[in-house]
Structures are given as C-alpha cells and as structure tokens.
C-alpha positions in Angstrom: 75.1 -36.9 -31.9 75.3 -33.7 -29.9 72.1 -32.2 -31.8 70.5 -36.0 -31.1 70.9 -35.5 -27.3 69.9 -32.0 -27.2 66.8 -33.3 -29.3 66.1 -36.0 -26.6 67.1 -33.6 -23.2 64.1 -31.7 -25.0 61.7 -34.2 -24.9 61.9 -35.0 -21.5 61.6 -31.8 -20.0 58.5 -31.2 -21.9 57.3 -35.0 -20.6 58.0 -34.2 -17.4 56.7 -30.4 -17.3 53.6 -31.7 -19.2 53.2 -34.7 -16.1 53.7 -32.4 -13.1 51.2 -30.3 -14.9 48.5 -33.0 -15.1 49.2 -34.5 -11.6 48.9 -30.9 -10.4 52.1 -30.6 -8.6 52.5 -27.3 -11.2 50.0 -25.0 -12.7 49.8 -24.0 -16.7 49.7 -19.6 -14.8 53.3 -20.7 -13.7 56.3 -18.7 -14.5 58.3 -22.2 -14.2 55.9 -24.2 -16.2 56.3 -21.8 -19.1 60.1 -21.5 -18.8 60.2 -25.4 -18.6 57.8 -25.6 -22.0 60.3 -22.6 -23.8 63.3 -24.8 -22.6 62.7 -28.1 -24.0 61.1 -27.0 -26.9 64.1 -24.9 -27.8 65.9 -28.3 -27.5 64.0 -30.1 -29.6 63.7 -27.4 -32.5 67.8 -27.0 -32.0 67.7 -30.7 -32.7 66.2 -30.3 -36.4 69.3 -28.5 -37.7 71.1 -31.4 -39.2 68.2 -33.4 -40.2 65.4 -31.0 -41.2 61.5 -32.0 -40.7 59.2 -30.3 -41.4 55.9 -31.5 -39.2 57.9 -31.5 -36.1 59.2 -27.9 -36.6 55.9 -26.8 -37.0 54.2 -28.0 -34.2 57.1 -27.2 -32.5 57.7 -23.7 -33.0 53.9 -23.4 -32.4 54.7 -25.0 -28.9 56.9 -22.5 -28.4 55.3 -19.2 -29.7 52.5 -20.7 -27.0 55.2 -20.5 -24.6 56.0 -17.4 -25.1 52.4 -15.8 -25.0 51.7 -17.6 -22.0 54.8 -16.5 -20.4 54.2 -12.8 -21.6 50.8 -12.8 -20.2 51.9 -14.0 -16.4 54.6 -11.4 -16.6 51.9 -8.7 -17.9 49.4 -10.0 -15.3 52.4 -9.9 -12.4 52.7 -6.2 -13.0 48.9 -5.2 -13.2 
C-alpha cells in the first residue's frame, strides 16, 4: 500500500507541475519546475518495486533522465 501511495503522490505532482506549466504560472527554464518533474517521477518509478512494468518504467525513467538534463543545463547556464 505504501509503494501504491507513493506511486499516486507521484502522479499528482507531475499533473500539477505539468498544469502550472501550461497555464504559465511556471516556466519549463525553472529550477522548481525541474525539481517538481525529478520528484514525482522518483515517486512513481519507486512505485514499480513490488509490481514491476515495464512500459511505465521506461517512459518513466526517460521523464526523469529529461529532468535531470534540464535541471543540469539551468544550473550550467546559472553559472555562465
């Protein structure tokens, strides 16, 4: 149940990061927005571990690496 919830907390920060982004009260070059996407995704790839699936660790972990390289790129761009 734990992994369940965890699984589900994840979604909805990644609904609501992904709806502040399109209504524009937040912006993809965000620190935040980034953080947000790395923190639910986490959630919802911690969620696979005890019920494995495939698809959705895929796209998932690709969600995340995206994350990551956007989140390296405003930190690289924030000390140019």
């Amino acid at each position: 149940m734990f992994f369940t919830i965890l699984g589900l907390l994840g979604v909805a920060i990644n609904l609501i990061a992904y709806g502040l982004l399109s209504t524009g009260r937040m912006r993809a070059d965000e620190m935040r927005y980034q953080l947000i996407n790395i923190l639910g995704t986490t959630g919802i790839l911690l969620s696979l571990i005890p019920q494995w699936n495939l698809p959705i660790f895929i796209s998932n972990a690709a969600w995340l690496l995206i994350g990551i390289v956007g989140l390296a790129r405003i930190i690289r761009l924030r000390r140019a």
